[in-house]
Each structure stands twice: as structure tokens, then as C-alpha cells.
N, CA, C and O of each residue as an XYZ file, in Angstrom:
476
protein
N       4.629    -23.694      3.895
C       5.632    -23.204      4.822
C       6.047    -21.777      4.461
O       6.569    -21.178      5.402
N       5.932    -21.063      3.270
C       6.711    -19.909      2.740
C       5.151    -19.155      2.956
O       5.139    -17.953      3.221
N       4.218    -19.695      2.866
C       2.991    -18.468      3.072
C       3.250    -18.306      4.850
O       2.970    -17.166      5.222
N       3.723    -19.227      5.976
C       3.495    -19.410      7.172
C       4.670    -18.262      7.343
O       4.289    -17.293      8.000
N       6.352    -18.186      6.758
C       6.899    -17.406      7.042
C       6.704    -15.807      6.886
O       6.971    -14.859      7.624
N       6.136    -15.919      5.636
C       5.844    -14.457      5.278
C       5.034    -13.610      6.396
O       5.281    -12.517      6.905
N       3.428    -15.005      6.682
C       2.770    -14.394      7.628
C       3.236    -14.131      9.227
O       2.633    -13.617     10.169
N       4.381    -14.628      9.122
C       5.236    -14.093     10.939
C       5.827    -13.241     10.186
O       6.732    -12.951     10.968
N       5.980    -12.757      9.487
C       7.268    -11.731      9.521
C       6.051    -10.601      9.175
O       5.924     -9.771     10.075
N       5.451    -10.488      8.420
C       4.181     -9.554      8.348
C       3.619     -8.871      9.675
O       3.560     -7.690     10.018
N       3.188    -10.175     10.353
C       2.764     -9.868     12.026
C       3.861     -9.246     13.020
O       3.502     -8.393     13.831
N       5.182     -9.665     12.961
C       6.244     -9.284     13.938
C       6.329     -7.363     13.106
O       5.833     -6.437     13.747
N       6.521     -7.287     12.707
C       6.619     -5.640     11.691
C       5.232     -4.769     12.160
O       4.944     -3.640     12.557
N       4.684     -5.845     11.896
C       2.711     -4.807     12.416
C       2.435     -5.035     13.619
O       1.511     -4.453     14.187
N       3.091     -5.796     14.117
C       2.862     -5.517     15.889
C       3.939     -4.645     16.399
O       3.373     -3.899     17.198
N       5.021     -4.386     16.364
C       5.857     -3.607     16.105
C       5.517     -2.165     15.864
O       6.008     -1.239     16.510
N       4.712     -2.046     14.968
C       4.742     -0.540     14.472
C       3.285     -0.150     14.854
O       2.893      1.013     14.945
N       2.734     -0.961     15.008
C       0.905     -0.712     15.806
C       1.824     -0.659     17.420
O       0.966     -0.722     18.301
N       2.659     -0.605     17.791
C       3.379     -0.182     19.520
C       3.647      0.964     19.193
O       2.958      1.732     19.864
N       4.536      1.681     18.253
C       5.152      2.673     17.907
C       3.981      3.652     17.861
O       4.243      4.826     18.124
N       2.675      3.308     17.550
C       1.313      4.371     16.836
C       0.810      4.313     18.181
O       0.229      5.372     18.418
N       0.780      3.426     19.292
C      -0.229      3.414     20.282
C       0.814      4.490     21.363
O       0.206      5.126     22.224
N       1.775      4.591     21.308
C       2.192      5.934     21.974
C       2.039      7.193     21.636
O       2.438      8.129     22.329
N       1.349      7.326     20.357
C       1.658      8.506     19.498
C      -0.238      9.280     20.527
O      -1.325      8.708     20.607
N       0.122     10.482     21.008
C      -1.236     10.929     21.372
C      -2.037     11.605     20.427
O      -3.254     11.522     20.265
N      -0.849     12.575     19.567
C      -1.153     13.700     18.356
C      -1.581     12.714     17.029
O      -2.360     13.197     16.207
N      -1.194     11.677     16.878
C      -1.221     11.271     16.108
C      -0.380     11.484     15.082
O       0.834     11.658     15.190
N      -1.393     11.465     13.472
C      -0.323     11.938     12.282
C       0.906     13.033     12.747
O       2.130     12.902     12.721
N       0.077     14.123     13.167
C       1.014     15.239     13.681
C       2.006     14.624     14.646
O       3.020     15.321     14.697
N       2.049     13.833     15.227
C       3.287     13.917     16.252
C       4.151     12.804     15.623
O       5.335     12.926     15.940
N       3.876     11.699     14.778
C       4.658     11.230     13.704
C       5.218     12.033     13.212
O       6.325     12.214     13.717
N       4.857     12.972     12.000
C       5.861     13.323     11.226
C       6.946     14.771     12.037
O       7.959     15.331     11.617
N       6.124     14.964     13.343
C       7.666     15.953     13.998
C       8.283     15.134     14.664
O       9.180     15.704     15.286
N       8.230     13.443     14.954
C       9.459     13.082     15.150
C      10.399     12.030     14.455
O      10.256     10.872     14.848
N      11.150     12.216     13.677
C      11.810     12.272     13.097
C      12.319     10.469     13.185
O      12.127      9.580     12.356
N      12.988     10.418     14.480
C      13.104      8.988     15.035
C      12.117      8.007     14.529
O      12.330      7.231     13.598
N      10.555      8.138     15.500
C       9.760      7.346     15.239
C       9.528      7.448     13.648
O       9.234      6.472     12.959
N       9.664      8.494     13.252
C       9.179      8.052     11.329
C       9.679      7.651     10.992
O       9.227      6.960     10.078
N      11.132      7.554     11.246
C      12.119      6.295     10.476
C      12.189      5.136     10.611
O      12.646      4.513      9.653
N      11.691      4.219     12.080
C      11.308      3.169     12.581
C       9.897      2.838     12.481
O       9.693      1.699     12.901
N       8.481      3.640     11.928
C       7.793      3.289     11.027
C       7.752      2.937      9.807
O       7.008      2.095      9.304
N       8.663      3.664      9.235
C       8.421      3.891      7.608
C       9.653      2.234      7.195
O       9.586      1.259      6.446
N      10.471      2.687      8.045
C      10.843      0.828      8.251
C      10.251     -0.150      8.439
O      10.710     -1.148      7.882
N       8.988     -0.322      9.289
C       8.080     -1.481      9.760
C       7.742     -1.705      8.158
O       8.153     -2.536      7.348
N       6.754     -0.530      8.046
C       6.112     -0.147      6.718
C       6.582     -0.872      5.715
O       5.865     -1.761      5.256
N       7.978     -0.615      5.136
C       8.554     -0.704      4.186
C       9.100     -2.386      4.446
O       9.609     -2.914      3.457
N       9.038     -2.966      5.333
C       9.433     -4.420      5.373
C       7.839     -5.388      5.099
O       7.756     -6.292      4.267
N       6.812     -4.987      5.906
C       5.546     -5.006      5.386
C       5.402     -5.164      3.944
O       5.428     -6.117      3.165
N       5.259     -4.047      3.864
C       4.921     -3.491      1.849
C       5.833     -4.744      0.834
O       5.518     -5.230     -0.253
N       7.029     -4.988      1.693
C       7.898     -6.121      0.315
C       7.403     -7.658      0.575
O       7.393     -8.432     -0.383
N       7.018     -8.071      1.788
C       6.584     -8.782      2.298
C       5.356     -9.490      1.478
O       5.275    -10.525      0.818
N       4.366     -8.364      1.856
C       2.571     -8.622      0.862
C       2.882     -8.597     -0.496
O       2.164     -9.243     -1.259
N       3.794     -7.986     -0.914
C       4.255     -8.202     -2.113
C       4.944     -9.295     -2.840
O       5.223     -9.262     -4.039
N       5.264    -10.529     -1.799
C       5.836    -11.645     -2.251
C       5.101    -12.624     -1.817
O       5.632    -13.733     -1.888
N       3.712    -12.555     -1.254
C       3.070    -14.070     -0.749
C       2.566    -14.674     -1.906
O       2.788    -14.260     -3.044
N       2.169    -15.247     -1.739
C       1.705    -16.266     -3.155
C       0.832    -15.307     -3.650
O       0.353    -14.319     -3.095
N       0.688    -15.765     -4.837
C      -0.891    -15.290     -5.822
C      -2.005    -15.595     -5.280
O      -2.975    -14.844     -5.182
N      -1.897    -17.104     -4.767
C      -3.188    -17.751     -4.733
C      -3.679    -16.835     -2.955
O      -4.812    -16.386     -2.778
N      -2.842    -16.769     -2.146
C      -3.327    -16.156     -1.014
C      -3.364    -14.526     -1.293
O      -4.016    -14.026     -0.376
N      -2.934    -13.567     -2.167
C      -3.504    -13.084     -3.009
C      -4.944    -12.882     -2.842
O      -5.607    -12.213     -2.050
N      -5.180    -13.511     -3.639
C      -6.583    -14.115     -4.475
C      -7.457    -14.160     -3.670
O      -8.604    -13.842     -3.984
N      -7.061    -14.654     -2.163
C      -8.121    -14.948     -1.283
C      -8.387    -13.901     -0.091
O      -9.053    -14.012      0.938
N      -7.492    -12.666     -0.696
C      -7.727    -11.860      0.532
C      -8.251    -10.425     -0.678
O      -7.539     -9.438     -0.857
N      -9.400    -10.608     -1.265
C      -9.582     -9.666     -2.009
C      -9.896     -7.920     -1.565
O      -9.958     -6.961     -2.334
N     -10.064     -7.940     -0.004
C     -10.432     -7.304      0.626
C      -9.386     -5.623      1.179
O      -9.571     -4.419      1.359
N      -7.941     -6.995      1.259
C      -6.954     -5.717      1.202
C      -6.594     -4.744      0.052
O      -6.673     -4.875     -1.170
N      -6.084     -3.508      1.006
C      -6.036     -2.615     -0.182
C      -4.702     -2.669     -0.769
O      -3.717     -2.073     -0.332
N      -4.757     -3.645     -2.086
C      -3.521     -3.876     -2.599
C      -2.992     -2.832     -3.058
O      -1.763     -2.772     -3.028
N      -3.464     -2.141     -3.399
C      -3.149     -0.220     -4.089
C      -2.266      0.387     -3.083
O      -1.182      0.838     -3.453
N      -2.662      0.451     -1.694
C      -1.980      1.372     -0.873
C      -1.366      0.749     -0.414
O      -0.804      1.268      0.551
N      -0.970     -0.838     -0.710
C       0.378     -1.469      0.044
C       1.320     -1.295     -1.277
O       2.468     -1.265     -0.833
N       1.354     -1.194     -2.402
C       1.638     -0.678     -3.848
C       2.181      0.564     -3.356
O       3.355      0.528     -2.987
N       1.463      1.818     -3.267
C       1.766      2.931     -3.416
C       2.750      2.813     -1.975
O       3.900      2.890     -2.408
N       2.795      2.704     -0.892
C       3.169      2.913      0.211
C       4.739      2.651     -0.307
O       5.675      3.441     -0.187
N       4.767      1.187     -0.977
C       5.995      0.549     -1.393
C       7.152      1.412     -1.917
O       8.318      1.567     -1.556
N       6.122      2.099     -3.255
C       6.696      2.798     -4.065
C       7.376      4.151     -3.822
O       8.394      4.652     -4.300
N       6.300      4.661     -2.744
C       7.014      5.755     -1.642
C       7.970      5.950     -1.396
O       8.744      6.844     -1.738
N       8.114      4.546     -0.306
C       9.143      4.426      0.332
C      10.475      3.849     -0.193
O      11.655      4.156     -0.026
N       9.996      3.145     -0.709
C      11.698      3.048     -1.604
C      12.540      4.060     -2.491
O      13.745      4.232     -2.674
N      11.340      4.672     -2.977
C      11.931      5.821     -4.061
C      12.022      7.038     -3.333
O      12.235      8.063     -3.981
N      11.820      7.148     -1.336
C      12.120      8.207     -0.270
C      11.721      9.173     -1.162
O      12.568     10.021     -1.441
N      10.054      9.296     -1.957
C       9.672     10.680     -2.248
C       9.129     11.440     -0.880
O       8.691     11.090      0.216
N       9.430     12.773     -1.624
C       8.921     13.703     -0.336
C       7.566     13.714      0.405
O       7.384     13.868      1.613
N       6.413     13.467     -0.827
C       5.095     13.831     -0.495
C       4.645     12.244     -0.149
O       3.971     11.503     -0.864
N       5.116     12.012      0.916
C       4.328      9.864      1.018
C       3.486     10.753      2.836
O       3.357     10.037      3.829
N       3.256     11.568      2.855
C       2.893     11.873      4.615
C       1.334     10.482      3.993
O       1.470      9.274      4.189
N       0.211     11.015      3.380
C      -0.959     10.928      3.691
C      -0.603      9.318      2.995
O      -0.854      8.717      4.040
N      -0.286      8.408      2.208
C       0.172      7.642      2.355
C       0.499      6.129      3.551
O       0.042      5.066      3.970
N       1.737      7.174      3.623
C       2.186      6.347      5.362
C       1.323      6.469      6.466
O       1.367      5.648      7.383
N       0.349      7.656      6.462
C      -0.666      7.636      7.961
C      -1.634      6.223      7.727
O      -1.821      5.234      8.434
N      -2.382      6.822      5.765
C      -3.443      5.514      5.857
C      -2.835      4.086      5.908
O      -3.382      3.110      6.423
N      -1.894      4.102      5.435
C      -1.383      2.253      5.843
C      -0.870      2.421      6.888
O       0.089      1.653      6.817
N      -0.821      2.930      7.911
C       0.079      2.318      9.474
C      -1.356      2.473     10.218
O      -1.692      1.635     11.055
N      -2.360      3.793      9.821
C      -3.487      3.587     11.137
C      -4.422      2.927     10.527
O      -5.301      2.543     11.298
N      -4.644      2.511      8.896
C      -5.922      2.008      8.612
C      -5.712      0.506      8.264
O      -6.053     -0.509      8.872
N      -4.894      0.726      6.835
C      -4.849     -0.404      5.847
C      -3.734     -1.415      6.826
O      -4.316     -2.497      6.903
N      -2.718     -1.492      7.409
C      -2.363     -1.986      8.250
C      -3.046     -2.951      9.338
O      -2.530     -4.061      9.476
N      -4.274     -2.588     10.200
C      -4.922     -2.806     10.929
C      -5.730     -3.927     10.633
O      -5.683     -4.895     11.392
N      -6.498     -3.939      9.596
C      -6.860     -4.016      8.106
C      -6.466     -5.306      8.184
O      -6.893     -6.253      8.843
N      -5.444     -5.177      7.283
C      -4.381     -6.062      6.571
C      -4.785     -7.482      7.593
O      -5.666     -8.322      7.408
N      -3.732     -7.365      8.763
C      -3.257     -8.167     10.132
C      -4.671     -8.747     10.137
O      -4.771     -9.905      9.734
N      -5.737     -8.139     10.519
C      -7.212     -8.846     10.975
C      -7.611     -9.834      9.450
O      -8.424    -10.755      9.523
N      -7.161     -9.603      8.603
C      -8.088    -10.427      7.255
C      -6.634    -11.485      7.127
O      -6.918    -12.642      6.818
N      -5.606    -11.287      7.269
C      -4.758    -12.585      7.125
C      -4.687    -13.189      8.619
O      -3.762    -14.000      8.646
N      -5.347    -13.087      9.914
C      -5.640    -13.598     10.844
C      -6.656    -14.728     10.380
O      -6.391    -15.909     10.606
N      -7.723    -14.383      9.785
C      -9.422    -14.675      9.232
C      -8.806    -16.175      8.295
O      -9.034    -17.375      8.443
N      -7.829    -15.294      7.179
C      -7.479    -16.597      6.004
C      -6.753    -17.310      6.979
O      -6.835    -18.506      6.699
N      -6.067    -17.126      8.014
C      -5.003    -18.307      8.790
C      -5.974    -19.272      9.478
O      -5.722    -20.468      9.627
N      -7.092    -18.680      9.885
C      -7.950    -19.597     10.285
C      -8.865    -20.507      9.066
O      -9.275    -21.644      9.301
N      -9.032    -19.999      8.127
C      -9.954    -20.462      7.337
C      -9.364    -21.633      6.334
O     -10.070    -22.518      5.850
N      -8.041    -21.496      6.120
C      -7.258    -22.189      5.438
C      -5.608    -22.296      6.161
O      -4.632    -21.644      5.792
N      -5.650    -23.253      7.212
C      -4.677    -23.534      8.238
C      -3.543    -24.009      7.415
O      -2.368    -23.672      7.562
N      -4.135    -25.027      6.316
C      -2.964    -25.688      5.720
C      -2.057    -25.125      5.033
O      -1.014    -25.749      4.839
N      -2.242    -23.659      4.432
C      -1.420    -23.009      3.979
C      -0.007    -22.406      5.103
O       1.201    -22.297      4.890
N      -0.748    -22.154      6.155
C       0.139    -22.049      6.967
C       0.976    -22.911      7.985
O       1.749    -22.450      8.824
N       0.711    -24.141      7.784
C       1.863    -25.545      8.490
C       3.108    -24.799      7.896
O       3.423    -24.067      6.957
N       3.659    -25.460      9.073
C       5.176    -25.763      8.848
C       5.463    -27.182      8.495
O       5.023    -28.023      9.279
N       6.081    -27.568      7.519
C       5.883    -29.448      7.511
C       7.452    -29.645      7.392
O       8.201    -28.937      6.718
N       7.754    -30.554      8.039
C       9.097    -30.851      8.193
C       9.782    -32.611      7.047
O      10.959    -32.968      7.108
């Protein structure tokens, strides 16, 4: 049940902030001149990043594929609001993000039982 919550709250944040990127035309560039949307990314982001950071070990373990480094560094970024996180925050919202969502889609299918809700 606690891997099933993590993985909605993971998905509601990255669907969320994959809306916020699909308006963006400039891309990186038109992120960081607006000011608004970077703060309501770097929020998605940053709820994300604590998120993957608390699922189990063992699901972990089974997603060897993500880039645990740049959900790490992204984390560390953003909490500690250093200046230099631009190249950072682009690769986890347009890559490792994308990423992420499609390979814990894959484990939700491959191993369902982790994700019941059991009452």
C-alpha cells in the first residue's frame, strides 16, 4: 500500500509538471525567463525528488534503470535553492522525469502486488 501511495503521488507531480513543459515552445530558455512557471516546476520537481527518495529499497532495486544520481542531485539543488541547478532541473523535468514515470509504469505492471491497496 505505501509503494501504491508513493507511486500516485509521483505520477500526480509528473503529470503536472510534464503540462507545465508541454506549453513551454522555447523550451529551457523560456523556463528559466519565467519566473512563475520555474517555481511551480522546481516544486513538482522537488516533491518528486523526496518522493523517489522514500520508496522502498526493494522497488529501488528493481528499477535499476533510473537515474538515481540526478533525482539525488536535483534534490540537493533544490532544497539547498543553489544558484547554478539550471542544467540540472532541465535534465530531470525533460529527460530523467519522462524516464522515471515510463519504468515505474513497466514495474506497476510487472509486479502489481506491490501496488494493491489491501484493506
Amino acid at each position: 500500500m505505501y509503494a501504491r501511495a508513493l507511486f500516485d503521488l509521483i505520477h500526480r507531480h509528473g503529470d503536472a509538471l510534464l503540462a507545465l513543459l508541454s506549453g513551454l515552445e522555447d523550451g529551457a530558455d523560456e523556463l528559466f525567463a519565467s519566473p512563475n512557471t520555474l517555481a511551480a516546476v522546481e516544486g513538482h520537481l522537488l516533491d518528486i525528488a523526496r518522493t523517489l527518495a522514500h520508496l522502498p529499497p526493494v522497488v529501488m532495486l528493481r528499477l535499476p534503470q533510473v537515474d538515481w544520481l540526478a533525482w539525488s542531485a536535483v534534490l540537493i539543488a533544490l532544497e539547498r535553492q543553489q544558484s547554478a541547478r539550471r542544467e540540472i532541473v532541465w535534465y530531470v523535468a525533460s529527460a530523467a522525469l519522462p524516464a522515471t514515470l515510463v519504468l515505474l509504469d513497466e514495474l506497476h505492471r510487472r509486479e502489481p502486488d506491490w501496488f494493491q491497496i489491501h484493506y
